[in-house]
C-alpha positions in Angstrom: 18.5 -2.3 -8.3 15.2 -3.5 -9.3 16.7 -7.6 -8.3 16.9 -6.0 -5.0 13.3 -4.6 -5.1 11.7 -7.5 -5.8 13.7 -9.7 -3.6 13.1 -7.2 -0.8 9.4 -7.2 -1.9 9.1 -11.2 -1.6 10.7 -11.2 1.7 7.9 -8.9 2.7 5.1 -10.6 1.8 6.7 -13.9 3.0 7.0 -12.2 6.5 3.6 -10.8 6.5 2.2 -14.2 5.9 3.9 -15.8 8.9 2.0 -12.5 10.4 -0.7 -13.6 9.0 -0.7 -17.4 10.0 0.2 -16.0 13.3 -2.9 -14.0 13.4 -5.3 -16.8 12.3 -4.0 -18.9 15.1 -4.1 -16.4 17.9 -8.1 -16.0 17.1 -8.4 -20.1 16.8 -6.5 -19.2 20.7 -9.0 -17.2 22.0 -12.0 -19.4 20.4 -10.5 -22.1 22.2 -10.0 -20.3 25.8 -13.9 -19.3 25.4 -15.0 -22.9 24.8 -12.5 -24.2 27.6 -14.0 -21.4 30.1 -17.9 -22.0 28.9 -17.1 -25.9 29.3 -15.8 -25.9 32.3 -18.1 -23.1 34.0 -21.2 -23.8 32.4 -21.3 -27.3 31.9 -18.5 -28.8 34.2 -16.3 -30.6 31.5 -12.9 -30.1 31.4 -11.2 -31.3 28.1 -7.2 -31.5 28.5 -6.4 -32.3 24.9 -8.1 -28.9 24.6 -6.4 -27.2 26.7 -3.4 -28.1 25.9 -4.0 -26.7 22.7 -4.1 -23.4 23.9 -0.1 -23.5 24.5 0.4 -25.4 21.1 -1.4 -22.2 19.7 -0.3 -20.0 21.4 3.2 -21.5 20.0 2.1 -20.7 17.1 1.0 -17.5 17.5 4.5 -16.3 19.0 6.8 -18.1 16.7 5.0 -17.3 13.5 5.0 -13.4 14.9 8.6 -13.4 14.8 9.6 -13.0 11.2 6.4 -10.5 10.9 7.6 -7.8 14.0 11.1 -8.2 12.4 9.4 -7.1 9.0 7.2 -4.0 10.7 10.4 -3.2 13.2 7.9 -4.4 15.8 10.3 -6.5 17.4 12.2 -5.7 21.1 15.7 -3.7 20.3 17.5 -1.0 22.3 16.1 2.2 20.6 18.3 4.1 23.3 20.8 3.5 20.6 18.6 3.4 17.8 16.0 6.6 18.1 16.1 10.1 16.3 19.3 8.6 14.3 19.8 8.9 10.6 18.0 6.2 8.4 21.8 5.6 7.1 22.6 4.8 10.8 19.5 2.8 11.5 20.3 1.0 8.1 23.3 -0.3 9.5 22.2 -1.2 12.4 19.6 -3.4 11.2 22.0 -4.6 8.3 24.6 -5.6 11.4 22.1 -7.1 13.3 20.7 -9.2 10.8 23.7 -10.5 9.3 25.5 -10.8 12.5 23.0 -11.4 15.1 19.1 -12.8 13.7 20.7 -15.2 11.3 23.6 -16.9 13.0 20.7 -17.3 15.7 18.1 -18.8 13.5 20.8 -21.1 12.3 21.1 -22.1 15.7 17.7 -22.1 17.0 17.0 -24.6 13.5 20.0 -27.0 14.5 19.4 -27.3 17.8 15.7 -27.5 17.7 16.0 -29.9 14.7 17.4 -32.5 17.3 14.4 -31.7 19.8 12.1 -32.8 17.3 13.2 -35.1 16.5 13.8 -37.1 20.0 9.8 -36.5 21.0 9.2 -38.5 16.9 11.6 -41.1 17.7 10.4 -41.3 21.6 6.7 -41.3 20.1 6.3 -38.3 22.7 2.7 -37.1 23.8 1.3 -35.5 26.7 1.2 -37.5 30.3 -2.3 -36.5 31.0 -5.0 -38.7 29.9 -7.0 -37.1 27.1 -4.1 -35.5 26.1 -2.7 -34.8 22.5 -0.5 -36.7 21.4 2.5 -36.4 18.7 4.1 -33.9 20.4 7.0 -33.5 17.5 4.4 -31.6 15.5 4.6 -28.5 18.3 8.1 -29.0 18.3 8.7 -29.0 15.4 7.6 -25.5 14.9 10.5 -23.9 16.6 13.0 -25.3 13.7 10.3 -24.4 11.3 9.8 -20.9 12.4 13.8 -20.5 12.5 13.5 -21.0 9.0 11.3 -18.2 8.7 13.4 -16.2 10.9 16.2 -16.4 8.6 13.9 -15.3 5.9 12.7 -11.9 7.6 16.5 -11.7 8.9 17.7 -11.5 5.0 14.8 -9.2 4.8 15.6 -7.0 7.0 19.0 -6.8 5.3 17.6 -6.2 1.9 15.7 -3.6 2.9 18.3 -1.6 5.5 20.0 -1.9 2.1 16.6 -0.1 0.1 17.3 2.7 2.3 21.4 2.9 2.2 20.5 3.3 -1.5 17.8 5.7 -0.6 15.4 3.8 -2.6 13.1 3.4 0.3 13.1 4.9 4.6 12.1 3.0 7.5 9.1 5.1 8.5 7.4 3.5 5.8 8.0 0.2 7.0 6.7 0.0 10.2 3.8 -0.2 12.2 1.3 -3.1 11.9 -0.2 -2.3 8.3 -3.7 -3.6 9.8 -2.6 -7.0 10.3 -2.6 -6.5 14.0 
């Protein structure tokens, strides 16, 4: 059981450094929007490369945040179904849902998104506005990379619906943003 502890412990932290990385770019965000709005307001100079980084960010921000809400049950599910149920219950759930559901998904998301990258490298893909950024694969590239991660908090969240089947651990102790957020 202790294999399963420290697995489940790994996951964790791997999942609440995507939270992390998540969080560092969602500040870098809104430092960007205030120099955007100063520039534009204040001094009358409009940057597109640097506005376009706002949505590159912010693509960060919401694709690195997935694997963390998975890890503090943060993350959207019916909890019609779910609330004032056993942890045994809600163990399965999640153990069903991440076996069944998250990972074949993240499989997906990596395949298919794999194939978007990789037609804006081979295209040399950048924006169509002057001043814009350019390499455009690097942005789209996150979305296979953050499957990855995905299907990391996925086999996390199995681990640990499997910590509480075995009572070793309960789900109110999980959640909530542990100060990250």
């Amino acid at each position: 059981m202790r294999w399963l502890i420290a697995v489940d412990d790994g996951l964790g932290a791997v999942s609440r450094a995507c939270g992390w990385v998540a969080s560092v770019a969602f500040v870098l965000m809104m430092l960007n929007v205030f120099y955007d709005v100063v520039a534009r307001y204040a001094f009358n100079e409009v940057s597109i490369g640097m506005q376009e980084l706002e949505w590159h960010l912010y693509a960060v921000v919401f694709l690195m945040g997935i694997p963390y809400a998975m890890r503090t049950d943060g993350h959207v599910r019916v909890d019609v179904l779910y609330a004032g149920r056993s942890e045994a219950f809600k163990a399965w759930v999640n153990l069903v849902g991440a076996l069944f559901f998250a990972l074949p998904i993240a499989a997906m998301i990596a395949w298919l998104g794999w194939g978007y990258m990789l037609d804006a490298y081979y295209m040399g893909e950048g924006s169509g506005d002057p001043g814009g950024l350019p390499y455009r694969f690097i942005v789209k590239g996150l979305i296979p990379f953050s499957s990855f991660w995905l299907a990391v908090a996925s086999v996390g969240m199995a681990t640990f619906a499997l910590r509480v089947l075995v009572k070793e651990s309960a789900y109110d102790e999980q959640t909530g943003a542990g100060g990250l957020a």
